[in-house]
C-alpha positions as CSV (number, residue, x, y, z in Angstrom):
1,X,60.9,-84.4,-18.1
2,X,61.2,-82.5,-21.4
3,X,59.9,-78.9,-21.7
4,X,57.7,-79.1,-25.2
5,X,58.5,-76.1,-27.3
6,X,55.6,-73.9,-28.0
7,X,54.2,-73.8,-31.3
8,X,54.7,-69.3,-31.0
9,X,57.2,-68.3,-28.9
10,X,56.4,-65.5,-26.2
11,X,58.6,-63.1,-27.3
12,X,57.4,-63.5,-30.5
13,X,53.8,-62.2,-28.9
14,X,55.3,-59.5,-27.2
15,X,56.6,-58.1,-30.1
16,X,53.5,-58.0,-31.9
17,X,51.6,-56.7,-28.7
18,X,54.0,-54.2,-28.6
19,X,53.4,-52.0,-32.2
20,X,49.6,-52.0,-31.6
21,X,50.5,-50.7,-27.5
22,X,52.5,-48.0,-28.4
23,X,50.4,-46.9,-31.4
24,X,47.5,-46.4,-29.0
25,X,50.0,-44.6,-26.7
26,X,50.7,-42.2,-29.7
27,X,46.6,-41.4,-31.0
28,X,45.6,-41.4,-27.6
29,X,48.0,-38.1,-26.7
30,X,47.6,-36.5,-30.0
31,X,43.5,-36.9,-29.7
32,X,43.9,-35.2,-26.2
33,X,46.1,-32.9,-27.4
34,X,43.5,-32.0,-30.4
35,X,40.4,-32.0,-27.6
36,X,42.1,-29.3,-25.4
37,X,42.6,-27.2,-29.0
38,X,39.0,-27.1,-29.7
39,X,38.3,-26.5,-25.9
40,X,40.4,-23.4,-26.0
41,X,38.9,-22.4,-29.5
42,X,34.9,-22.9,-27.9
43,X,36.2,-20.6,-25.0
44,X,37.2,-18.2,-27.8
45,X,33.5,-18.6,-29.7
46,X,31.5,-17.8,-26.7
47,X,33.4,-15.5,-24.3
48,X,31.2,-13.1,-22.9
49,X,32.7,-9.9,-24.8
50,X,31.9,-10.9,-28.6
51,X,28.0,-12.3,-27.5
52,X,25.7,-9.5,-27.9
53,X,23.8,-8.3,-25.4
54,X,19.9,-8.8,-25.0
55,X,17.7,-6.5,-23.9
56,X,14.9,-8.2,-21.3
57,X,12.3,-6.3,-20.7
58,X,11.1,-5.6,-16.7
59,X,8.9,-8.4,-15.4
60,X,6.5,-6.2,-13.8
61,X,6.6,-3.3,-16.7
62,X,5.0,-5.1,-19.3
63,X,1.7,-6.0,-18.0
């Protein structure tokens, strides 16, 4: 029995799977990277000291 030669070879496919793999690998830690910097910035934006304060009134003094 003779083995029939493929028409792509698979190292050829791993190869090619391989650039769009690691590229993902790559974007993937840089966008989580870029989330957890505009997490820390929102905790910046709205820590308690730098909201003003609001004044409620009683909620039996104003009747």
């Amino acid at each position: 029995m003779k083995k029939e030669p493929s028409l792509i070879s698979s190292e050829l496919l791993l190869s090619l799977a391989a650039a769009p793999f690691l590229l993902s690998v790559v974007t993937i830690k840089t966008l989580t990277q870029r989330l957890q910097e505009i997490g820390q910035a929102s905790e910046e934006i709205f820590r308690g000291d730098r909201l003003p304060v609001l004044n409620f009134p009683e909620s039996g003094s104003d009747r």
